[in-house]
C-alpha positions as CSV (number, residue, x, y, z in Angstrom):
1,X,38.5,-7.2,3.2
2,X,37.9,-4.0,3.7
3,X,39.9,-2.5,0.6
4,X,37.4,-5.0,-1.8
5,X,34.3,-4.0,-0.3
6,X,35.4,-0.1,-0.5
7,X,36.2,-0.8,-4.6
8,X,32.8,-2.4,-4.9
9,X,31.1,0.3,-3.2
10,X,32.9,3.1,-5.6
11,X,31.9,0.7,-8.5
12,X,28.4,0.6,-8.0
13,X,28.4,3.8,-6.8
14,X,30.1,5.4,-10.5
15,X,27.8,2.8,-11.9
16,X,24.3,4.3,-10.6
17,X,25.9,7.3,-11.7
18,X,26.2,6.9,-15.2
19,X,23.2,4.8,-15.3
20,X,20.7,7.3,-13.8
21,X,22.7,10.2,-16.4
22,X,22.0,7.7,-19.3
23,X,18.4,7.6,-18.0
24,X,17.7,11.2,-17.5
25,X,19.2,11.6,-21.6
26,X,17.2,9.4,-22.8
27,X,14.0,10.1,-21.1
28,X,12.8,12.2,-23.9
29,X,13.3,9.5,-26.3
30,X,11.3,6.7,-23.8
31,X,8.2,9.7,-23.3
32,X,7.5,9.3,-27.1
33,X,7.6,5.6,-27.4
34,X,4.0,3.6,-27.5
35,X,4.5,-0.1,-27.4
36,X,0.9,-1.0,-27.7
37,X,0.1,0.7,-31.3
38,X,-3.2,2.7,-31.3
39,X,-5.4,3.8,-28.8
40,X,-8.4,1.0,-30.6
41,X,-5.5,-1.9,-29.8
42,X,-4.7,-0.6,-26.1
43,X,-8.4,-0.8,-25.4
44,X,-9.2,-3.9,-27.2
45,X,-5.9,-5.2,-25.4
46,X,-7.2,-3.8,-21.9
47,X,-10.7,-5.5,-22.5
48,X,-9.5,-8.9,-23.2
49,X,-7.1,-9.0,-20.3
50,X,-9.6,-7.2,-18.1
51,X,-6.4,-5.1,-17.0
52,X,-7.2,-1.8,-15.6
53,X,-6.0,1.8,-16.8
54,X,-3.1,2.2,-14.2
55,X,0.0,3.7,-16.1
56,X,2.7,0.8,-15.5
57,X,4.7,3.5,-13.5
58,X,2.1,4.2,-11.2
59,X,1.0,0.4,-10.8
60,X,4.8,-0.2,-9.8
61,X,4.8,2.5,-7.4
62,X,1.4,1.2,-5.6
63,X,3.6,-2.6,-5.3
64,X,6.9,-1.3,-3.8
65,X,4.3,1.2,-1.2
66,X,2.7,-1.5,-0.5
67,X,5.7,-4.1,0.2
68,X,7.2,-1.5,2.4
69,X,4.3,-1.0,4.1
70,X,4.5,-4.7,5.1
71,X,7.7,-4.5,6.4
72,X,6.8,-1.3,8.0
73,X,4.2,-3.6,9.9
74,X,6.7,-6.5,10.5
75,X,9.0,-3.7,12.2
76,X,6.7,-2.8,14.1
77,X,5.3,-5.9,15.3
78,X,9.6,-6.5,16.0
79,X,9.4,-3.6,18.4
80,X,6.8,-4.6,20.4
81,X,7.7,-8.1,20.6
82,X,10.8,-7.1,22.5
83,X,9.2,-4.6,24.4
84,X,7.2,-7.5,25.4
85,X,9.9,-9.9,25.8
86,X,12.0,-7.0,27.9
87,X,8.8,-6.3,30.1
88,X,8.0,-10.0,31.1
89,X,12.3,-10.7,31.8
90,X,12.0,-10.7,35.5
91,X,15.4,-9.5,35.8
92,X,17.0,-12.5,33.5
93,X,19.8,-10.9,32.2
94,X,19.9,-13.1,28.9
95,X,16.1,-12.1,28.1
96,X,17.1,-8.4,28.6
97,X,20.0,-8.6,26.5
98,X,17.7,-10.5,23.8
99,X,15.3,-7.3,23.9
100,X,17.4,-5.2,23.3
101,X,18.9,-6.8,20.1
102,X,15.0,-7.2,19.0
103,X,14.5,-3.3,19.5
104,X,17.5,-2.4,18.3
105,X,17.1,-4.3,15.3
106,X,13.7,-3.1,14.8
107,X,14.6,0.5,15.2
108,X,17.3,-0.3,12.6
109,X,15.0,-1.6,10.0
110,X,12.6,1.2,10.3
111,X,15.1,3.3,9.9
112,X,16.2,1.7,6.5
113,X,12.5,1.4,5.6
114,X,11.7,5.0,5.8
115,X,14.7,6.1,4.2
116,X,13.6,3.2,1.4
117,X,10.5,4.3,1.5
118,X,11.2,8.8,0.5
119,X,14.2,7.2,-1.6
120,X,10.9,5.3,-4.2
121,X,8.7,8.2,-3.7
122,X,11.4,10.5,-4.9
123,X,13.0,8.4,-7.7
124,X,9.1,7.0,-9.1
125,X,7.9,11.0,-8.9
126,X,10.9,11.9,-10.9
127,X,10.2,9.1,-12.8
128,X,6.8,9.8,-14.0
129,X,7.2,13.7,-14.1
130,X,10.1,13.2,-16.6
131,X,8.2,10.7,-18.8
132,X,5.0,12.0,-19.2
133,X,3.9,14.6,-22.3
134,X,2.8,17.8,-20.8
């Protein structure tokens, strides 16, 4: 079991690796691409959808900030409920013991939402540095 999930690992790992070089060669190419035509059919495009101006990029990076922000506040709320659940235990052992799962878990997942969190801000500002025009 062990052996299969270490050859998947390696896979996806070589995989992001060629991927993200692939990316980075072709981001050149991507920064002078304009799906919508002319400036005239990107606004007359904007107006009838009543879109605003945010660059896709951007508008992605404001959804995954703001999903991880929820489960920021779900972690949270996680932690406090078993600090809450360990306070009022009364010495039951089984309460205690369910805490401290809660609080560990919720340490846990803030700990994998902050490191998810720098990992977005660092891949979406390398993202939109490399494929915009100076």
């Amino acid at each position: 079991m062990k052996q299969l999930f270490k050859k998947k690992f390696i896979f996806c790992l070589w995989l992001l690796v060629i991927m993200s070089a692939v990316l980075v060669s072709a981001a050149p190419v991507f920064a002078t691409l304009n799906p919508w035509g002319t400036d005239t059919e990107r606004d007359q495009f904007k107006e009838a959808t009543k879109l605003g101006n945010v660059d896709l990029k951007q508008a992605i990076g404001n959804i995954i900030n703001i999903v991880l922000g929820f489960l920021g506040i779900i972690t949270v709320i996680l932690v406090l409920y078993g600090g809450f659940l360990w306070m009022t235990a009364a010495g039951n052992e089984e309460k205690v013991t369910q805490a401290k799962q809660l609080l560990m878990a919720g340490v846990i997942g803030l700990a994998i939402i902050i490191a998810a969190f720098g990992l977005a801000q660092y891949i979406l500002t390398n993202l939109i540095t490399a494929t915009t025009t100076p």
